[in-house]
C-alpha positions as CSV (number, residue, x, y, z in Angstrom):
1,X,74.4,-170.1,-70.8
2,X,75.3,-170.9,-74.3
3,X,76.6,-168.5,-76.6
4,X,77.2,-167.8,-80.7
5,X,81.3,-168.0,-81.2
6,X,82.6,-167.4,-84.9
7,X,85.5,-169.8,-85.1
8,X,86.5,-169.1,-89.1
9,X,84.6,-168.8,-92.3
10,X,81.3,-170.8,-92.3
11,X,82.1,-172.1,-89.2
12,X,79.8,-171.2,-85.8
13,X,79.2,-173.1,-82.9
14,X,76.7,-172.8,-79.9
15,X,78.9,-173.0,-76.9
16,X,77.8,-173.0,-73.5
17,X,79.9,-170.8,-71.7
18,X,80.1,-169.5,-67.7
19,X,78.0,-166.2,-66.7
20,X,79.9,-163.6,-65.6
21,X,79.7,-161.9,-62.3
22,X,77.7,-159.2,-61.8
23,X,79.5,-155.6,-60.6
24,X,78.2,-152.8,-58.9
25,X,77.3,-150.4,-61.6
26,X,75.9,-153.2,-64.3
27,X,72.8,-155.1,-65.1
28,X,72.2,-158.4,-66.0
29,X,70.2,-159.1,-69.1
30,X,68.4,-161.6,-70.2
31,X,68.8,-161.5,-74.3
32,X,65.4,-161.0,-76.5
33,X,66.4,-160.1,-79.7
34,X,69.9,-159.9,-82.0
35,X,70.1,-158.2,-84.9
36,X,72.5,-159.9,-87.8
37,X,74.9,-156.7,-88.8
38,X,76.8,-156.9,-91.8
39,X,79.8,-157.2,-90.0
40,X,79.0,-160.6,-88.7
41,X,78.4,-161.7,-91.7
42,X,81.5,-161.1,-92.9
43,X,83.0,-162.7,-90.1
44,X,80.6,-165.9,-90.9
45,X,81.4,-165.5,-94.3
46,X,85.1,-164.6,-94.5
47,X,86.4,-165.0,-90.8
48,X,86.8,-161.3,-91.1
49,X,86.9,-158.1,-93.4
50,X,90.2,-155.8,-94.6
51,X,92.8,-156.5,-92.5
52,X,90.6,-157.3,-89.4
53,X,90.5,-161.0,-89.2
54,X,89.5,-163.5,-86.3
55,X,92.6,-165.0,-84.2
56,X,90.8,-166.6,-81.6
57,X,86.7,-167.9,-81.3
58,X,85.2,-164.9,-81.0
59,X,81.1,-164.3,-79.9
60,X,79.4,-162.2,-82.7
61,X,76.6,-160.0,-82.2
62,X,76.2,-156.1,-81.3
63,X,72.0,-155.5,-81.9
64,X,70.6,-156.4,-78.9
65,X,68.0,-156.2,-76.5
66,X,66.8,-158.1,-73.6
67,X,65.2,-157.7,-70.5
68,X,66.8,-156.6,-66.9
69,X,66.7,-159.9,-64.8
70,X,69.7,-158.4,-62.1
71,X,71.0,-155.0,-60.8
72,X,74.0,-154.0,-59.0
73,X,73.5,-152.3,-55.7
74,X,75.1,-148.8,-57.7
75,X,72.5,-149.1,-60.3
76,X,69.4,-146.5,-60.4
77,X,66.5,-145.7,-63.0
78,X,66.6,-149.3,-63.8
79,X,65.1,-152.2,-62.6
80,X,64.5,-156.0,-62.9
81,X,61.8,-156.5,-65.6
82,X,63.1,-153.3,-68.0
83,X,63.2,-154.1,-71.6
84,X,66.3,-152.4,-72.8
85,X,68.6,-151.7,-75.6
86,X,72.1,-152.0,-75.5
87,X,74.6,-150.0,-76.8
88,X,77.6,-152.2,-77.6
89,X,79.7,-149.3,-77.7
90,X,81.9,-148.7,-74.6
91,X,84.4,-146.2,-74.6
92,X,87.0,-145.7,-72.0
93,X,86.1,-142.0,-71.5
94,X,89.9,-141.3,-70.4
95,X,91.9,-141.5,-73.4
96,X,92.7,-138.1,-76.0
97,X,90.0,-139.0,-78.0
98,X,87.2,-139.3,-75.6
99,X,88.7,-136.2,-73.9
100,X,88.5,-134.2,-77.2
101,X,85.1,-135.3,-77.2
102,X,85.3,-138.0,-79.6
103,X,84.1,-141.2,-78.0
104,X,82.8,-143.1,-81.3
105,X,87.0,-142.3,-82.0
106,X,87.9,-143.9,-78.6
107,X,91.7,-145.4,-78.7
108,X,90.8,-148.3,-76.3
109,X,87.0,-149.0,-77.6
110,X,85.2,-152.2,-76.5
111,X,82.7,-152.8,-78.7
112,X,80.9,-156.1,-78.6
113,X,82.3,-158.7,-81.6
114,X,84.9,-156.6,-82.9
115,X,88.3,-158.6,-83.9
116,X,89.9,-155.3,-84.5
117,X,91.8,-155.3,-81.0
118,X,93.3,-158.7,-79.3
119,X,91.9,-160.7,-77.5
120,X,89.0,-159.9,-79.6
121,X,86.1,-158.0,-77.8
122,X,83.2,-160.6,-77.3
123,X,79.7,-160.4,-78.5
124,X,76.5,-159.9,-77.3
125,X,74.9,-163.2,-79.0
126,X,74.2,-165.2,-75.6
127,X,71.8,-165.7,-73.7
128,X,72.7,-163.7,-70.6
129,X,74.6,-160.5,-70.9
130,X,76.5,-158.3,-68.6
131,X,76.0,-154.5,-69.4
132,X,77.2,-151.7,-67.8
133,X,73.7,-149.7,-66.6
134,X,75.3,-146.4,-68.8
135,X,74.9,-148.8,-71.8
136,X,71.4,-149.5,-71.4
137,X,68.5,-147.1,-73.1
138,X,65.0,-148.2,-71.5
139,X,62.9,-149.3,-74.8
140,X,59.1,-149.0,-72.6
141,X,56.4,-149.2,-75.4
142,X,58.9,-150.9,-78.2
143,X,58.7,-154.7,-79.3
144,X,62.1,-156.6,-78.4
145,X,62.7,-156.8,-82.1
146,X,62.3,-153.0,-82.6
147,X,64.5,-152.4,-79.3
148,X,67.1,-154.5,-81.2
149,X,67.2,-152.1,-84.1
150,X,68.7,-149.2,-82.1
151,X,72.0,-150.1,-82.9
152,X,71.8,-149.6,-86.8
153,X,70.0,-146.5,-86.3
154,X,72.4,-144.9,-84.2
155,X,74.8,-145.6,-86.8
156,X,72.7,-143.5,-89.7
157,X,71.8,-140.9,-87.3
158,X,75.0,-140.2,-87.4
159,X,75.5,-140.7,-90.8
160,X,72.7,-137.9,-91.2
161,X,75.0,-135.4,-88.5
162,X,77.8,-135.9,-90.5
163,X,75.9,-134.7,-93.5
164,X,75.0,-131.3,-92.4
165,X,71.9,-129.5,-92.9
166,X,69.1,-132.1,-94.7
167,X,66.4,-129.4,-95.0
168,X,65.6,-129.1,-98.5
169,X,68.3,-130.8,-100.0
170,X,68.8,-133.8,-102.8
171,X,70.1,-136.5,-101.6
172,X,71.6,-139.6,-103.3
173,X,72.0,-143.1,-101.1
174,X,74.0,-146.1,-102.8
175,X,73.4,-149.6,-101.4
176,X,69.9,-150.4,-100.2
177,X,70.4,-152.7,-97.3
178,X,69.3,-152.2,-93.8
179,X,71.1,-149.4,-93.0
180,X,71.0,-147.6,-97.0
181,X,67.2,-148.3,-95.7
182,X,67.1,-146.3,-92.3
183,X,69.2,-143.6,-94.1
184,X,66.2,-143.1,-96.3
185,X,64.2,-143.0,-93.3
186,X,66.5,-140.7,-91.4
187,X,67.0,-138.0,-93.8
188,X,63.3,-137.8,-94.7
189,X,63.0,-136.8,-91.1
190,X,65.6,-134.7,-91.1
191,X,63.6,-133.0,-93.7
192,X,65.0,-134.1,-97.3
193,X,63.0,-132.9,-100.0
194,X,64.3,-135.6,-102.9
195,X,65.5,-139.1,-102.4
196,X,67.5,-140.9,-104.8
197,X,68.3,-144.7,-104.1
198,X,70.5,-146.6,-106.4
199,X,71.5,-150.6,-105.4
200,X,71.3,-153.5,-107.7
201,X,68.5,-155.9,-106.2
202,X,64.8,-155.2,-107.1
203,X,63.4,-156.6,-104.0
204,X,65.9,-153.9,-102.1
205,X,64.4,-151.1,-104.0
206,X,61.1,-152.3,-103.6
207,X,61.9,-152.0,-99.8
208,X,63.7,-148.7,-100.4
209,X,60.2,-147.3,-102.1
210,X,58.5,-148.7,-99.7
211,X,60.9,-146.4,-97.2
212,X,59.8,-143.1,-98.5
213,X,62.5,-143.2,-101.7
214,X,61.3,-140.9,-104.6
215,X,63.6,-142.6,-107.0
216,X,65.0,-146.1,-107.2
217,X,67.7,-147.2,-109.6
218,X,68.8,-150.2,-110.0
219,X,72.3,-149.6,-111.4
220,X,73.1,-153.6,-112.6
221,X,70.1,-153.6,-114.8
222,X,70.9,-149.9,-116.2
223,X,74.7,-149.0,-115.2
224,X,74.1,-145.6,-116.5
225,X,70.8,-145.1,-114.7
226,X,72.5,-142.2,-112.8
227,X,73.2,-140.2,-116.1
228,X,70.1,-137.7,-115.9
229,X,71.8,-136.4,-112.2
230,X,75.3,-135.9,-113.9
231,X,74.6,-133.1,-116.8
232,X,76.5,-130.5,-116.3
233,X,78.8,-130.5,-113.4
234,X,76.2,-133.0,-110.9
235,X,72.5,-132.1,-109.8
236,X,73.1,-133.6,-105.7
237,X,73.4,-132.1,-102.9
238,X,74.1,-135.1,-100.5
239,X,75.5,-138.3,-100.8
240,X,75.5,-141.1,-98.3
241,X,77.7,-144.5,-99.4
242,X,76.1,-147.5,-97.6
243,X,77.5,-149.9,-100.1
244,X,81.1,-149.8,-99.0
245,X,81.5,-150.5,-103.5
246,X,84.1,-148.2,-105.2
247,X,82.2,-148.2,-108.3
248,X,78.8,-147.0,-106.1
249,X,80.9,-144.1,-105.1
250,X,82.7,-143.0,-108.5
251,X,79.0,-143.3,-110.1
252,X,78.3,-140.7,-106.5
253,X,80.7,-138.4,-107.6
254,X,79.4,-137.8,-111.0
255,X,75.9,-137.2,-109.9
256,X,77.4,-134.5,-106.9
257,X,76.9,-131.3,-108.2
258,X,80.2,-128.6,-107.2
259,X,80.4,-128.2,-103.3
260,X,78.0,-131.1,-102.3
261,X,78.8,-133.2,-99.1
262,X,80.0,-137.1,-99.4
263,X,79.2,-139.5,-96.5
264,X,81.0,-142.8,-97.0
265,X,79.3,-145.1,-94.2
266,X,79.6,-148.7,-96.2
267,X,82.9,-150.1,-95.1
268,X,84.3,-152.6,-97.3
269,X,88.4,-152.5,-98.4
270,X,90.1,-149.6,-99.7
271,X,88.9,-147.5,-102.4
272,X,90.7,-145.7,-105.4
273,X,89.0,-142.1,-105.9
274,X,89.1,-140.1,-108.4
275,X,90.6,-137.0,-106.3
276,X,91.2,-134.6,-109.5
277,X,87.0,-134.6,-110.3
278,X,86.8,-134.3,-106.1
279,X,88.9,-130.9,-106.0
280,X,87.2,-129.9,-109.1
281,X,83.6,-129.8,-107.8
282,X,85.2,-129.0,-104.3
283,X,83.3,-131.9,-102.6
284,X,83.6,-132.6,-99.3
285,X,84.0,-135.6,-97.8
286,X,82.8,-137.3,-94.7
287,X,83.6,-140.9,-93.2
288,X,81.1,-141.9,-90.7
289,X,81.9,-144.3,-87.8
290,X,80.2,-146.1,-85.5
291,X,78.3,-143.2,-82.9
292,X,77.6,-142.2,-79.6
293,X,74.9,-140.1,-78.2
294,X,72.5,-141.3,-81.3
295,X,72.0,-144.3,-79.4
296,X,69.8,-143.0,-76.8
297,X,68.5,-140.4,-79.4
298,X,67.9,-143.9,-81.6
299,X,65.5,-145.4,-78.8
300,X,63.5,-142.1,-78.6
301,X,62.9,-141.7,-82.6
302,X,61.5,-145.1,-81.7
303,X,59.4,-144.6,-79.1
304,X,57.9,-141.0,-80.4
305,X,56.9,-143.0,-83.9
306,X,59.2,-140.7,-85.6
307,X,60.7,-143.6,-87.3
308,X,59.3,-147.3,-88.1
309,X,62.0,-150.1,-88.0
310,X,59.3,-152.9,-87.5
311,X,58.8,-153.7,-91.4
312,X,62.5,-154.0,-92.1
313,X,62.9,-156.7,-89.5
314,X,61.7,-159.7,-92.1
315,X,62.7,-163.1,-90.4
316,X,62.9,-164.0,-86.8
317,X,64.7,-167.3,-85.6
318,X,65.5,-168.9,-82.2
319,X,68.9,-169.4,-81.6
320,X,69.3,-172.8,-82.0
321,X,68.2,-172.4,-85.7
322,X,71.8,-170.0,-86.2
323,X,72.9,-172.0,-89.4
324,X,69.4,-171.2,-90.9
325,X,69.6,-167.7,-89.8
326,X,73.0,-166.8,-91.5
327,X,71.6,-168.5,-94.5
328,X,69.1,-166.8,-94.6
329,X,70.9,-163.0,-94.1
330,X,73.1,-164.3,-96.9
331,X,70.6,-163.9,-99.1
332,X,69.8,-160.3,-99.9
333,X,66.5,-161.5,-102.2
334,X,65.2,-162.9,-98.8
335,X,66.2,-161.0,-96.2
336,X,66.3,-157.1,-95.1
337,X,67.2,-158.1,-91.2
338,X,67.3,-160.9,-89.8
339,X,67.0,-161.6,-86.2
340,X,68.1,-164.4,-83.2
341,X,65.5,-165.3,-80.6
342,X,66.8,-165.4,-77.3
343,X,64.1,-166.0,-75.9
């Protein structure tokens, strides 16, 4: 099978590579559709992010779905033909974290193209995957490109748990990629009443309207576009950070009225905050990382029509075209999400 390796900055190769054997309690997959996360981008841009950085060729890739072409002789509820998505999150389920009920926290986490531990955990950009069954969410009545998206909105559904109670509130969202994008969508379910979307792109706050945003700023145009949300001590009750830019956050805090809630879900490098205005307004603040049970709880959102990933999925290209596909994910006036065809 060939598969996508990251071997530095600007530098990926198709590589054809052995399948694995099957074991008794996975599936093989045949790969649909992959997803193109920011985080491979900054391994295709920068050979890494922070202090994580590629030591060895490592397959990208973590936004998959594919169809069941092989079952182990453990494996039940699935069978050959079974367009799934897959989690790429696999936790060991025995060490403190797991056992305090903490999986997303797991100390020995395989998650697919990460180059946080070594040897780097491979990705899931290939044509044939092994998947434990537990990872697999049956995706009956999705597209393989929608199947594909459960990944990312696992990730803001918990972004939206970490938040608290949604019902009525104001919420803020900074950075209007695909995932500042499905946070719009997720807290409008989760019953927000006003939506304020700040990134500095017009064709991302087009999409952002377009998502159910009441408000769209774009803060490079107007830097102070925030100001009417800061009189007083703030006007926000909720503030999710999908930018992973300090000055997005500061220009947060200001608009946070005393005792709001902070999500910071972009992940960039470290950022200075200004901690005295924090403990002032009493603001609390939330990371948000990776998740767990939102996966399968992704797939059903899906499948009810409770949520529509289908327009934010804007270019499609086989994998043999992966140059062209990076390129084309590099460009935020282009692209929302971009997408490999496996198939």
């Amino acid at each position: 099978m060939q598969a996508l390796y990251a071997h530095g900055p600007k530098d990926l190769r198709l590589i054809e590579t052995p399948d694995e054997a099957l074991g008794d309690d996975q599936v093989r997959i045949k790969m649909a559709r992959g997803g193109i996360c920011g985080s491979d981008m900054h391994y295709f841009n920068h050979g890494g992010f922070g202090s994580v950085k590629l030591r060895e060729p490592m397959i990208l890739g973590h936004e998959v779905s594919g169809h069941i072409s092989e079952v182990g002789i453990n494996v039940s509820g699935l069978k050959i033909g079974d367009l799934v998505a897959v989690s790429p999150s696999r936790p060991c389920a025995s060490c403190d974290e797991c056992l305090r009920g903490l999986p997303n926290q797991c100390l020995n986490m395989r998650f697919y193209g990460s180059a946080m531990p070594y040897p780097h955990i491979q990705g899931a950009f290939r044509e044939s995957l092994i998947a434990d069954a537990s990872q697999c969410a049956k995706a009956d009545g999705l597209s393989p490109a929608e199947a594909a998206m459960a990944e990312p909105l696992a990730v803001c559904l918990h972004a939206i748990k970490q938040a608290g109670t949604m019902l009525g509130k104001r919420v803020l969202v900074t950075g209007c990629g695909p995932i500042g994008i499905l946070i719009i969508l997720a807290a409008r379910r989760a019953g927000a009443a006003e939506i304020v979307a700040t990134d500095i792109t017009d064709t991302a706050l087009e999409r952002a309207k377009n998502a159910g945003a009441d408000v769209t700023l774009n803060t490079q145009l107007t830097p102070d576009a925030l100001t009417p949300y800061t009189i007083g001590k703030g006007s926000l009750d909720v503030g999710i950070e999908c930018s992973g830019a300090e000055p997005a956050l500061r220009a947060m805090i200001n608009a946070l009225q005393p005792r709001a809630t902070l999500v910071q879900l972009g992940l960039s490098g470290d950022m200075t905050l200004p901690m005295m205005q924090i403990t002032a307004k009493e603001l609390s603040i939330k990371g948000s990382f990776r998740f767990h049970s939102e996966f399968a709880q992704a797939v059903a959102f899906m499948q009810k029509g409770l949520i529509n990933v289908a327009p934010l999925v804007t270019h499609r290209f086989p994998l043999g075209q992966f140059q062209d596909a990076f390129d084309t994910a590099n460009d935020r006036t282009k692209a929302m999400k971009v997408q490999l065809d496996f198939s």
